[in-house]
C-alpha positions in Angstrom: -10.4 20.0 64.7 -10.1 16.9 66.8 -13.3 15.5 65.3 -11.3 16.1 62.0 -8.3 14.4 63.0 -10.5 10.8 64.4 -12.2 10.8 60.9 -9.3 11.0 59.1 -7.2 8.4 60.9 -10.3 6.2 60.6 -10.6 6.6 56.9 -7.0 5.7 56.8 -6.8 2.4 59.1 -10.0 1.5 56.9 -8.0 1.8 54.1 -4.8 0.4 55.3 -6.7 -3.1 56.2 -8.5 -3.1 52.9 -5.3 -2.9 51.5 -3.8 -5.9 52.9 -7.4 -8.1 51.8 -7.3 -9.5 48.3 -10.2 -8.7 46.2 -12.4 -11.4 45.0 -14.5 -12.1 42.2 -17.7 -12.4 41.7 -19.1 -16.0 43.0 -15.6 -15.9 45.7 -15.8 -15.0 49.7 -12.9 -14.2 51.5 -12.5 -16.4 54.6 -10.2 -14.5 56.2 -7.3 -16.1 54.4 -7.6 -16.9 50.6 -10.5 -16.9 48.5 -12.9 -19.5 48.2 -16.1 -20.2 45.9 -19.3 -19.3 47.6 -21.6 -21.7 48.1 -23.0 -23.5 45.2 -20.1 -22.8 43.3 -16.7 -24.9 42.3 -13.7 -24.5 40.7 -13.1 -26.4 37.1 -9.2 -25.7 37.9 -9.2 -27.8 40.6 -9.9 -31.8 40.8 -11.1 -32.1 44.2 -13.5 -29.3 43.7 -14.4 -31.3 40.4 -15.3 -34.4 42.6 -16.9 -32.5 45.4 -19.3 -30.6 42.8 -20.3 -34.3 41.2 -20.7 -35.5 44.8 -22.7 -32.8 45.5 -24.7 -32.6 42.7 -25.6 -36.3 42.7 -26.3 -36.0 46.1 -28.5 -33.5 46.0 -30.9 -33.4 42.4 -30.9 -37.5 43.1 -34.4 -38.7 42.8 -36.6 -41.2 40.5 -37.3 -38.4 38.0 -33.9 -36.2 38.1 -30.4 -36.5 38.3 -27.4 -33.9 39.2 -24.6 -32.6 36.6 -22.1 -30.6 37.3 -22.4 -27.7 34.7 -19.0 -25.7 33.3 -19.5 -22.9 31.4 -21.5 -20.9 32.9 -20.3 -18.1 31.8 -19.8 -18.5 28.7 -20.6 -15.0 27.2 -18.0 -13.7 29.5 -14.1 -13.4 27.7 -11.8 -16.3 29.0 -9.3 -13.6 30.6 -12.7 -12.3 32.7 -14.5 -15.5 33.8 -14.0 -16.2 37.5 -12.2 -19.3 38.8 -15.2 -20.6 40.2 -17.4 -21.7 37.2 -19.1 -24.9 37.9 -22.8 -25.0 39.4 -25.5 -28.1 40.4 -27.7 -28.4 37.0 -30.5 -30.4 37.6 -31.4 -33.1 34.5 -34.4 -34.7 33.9 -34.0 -38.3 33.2 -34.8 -39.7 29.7 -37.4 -42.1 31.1 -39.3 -39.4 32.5 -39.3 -37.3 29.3 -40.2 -40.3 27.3 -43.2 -40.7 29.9 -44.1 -37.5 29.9 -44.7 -37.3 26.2 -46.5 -40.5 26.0 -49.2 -38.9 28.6 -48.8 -35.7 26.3 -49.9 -37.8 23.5 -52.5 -40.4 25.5 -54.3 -36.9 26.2 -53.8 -35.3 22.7 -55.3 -38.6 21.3 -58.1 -38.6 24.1 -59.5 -35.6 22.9 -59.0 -36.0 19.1 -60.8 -39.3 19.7 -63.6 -38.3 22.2 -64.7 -34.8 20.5 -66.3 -36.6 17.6 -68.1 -39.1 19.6 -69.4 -36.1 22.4 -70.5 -34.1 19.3 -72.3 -37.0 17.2 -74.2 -37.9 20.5 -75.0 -34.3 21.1 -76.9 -34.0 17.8 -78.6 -37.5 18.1 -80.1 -36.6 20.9 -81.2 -33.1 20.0 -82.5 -35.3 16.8 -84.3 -37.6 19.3 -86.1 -34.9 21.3 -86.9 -33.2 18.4 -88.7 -36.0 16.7 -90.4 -36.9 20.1 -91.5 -33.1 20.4 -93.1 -33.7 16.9 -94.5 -37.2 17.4 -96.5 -35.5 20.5 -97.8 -32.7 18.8 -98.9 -35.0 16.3 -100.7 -37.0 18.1 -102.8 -34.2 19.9 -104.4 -33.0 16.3 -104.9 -36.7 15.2 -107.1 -37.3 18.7 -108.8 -33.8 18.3 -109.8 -34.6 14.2 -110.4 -38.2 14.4 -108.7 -41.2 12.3 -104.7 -40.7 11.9 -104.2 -40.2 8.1 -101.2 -42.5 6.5 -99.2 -39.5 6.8 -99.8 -38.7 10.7 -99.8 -42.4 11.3 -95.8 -42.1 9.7 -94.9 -38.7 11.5 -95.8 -40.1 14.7 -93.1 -42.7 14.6 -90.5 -42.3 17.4 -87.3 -41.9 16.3 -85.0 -44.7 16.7 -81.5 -44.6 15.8 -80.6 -47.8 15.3 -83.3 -48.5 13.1 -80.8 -49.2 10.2 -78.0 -50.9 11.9 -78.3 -54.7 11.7 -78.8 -56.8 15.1 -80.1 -53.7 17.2 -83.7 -52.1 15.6 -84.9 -55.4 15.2 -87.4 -57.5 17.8 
């Protein structure tokens, strides 16, 4: 019975204390007191918490890339009568020169490949060309030393393949 009784009148000072302790919403901590905004967090009702979330913000997210804003509305899906007092949070921004650089190296490499591909691939098959007319050119030659005199036909096949030939200013001695 007595173990009864100390449970019960526990339960009850436990509930006579919560009692006297506000409840807070959902980003607030009780400091004993009142309810402030956790950390992170700042009211948009009241001005210095305004100034001390820019501060803050500025302060923090400041570098040569990124700024600091002070974002309201973050909970926006939530009705008006609902939202907690504290709804402004550190957003961090990316400036508009890095964006603008960030595309243009975007781009550079986009461009890069468009205009390297073509080149790789055109080389590629110019050399397969060349080995393939050098592979010729030496079997070729093997069955014009084994028959005897080069014929005007083997004397043409065994050619190497030069692939500037046409081009003006390079196939010419």
């Amino acid at each position: 019975m007595q173990k009864v009784l100390v449970i019960l009148s526990a339960v009850l000072l436990v509930a006579a204390f919560a009692q006297d302790a506000p409840v807070c919403s959902v980003n607030q901590l009780f400091n004993g007191q009142i309810c402030t905004c956790a950390p992170g967090y700042f009211s948009s009702a009241n001005d210095e918490s305004k100034a001390r979330c820019e501060d803050e913000c500025e302060e923090v997210y400041f570098s040569l890339f990124t700024s600091g804003k002070c974002v309201n509305n973050i909970f926006g899906n939530v009705p008006k009568d609902q939202q907690p007092a504290c709804n402004l949070r550190c957003g961090l921004r990316i400036r508009l020169w890095a964006t603008v650089a960030l595309f243009t190296v975007i781009a550079a490499a986009v461009a890069t490949l468009v205009l390297l591909l073509p080149m790789c691939i055109a080389s590629c098959a110019s050399c397969l060309h060349a080995k393939k007319a050098n592979k010729n050119s030496k079997r070729v030659a093997l069955e014009t030393q084994s028959v005897g005199g080069p014929s005007k036909d083997q004397q043409v096949a065994t050619m190497g393949y030069n692939p500037y030939a046409y081009w003006p200013y390079y196939g010419r001695a």
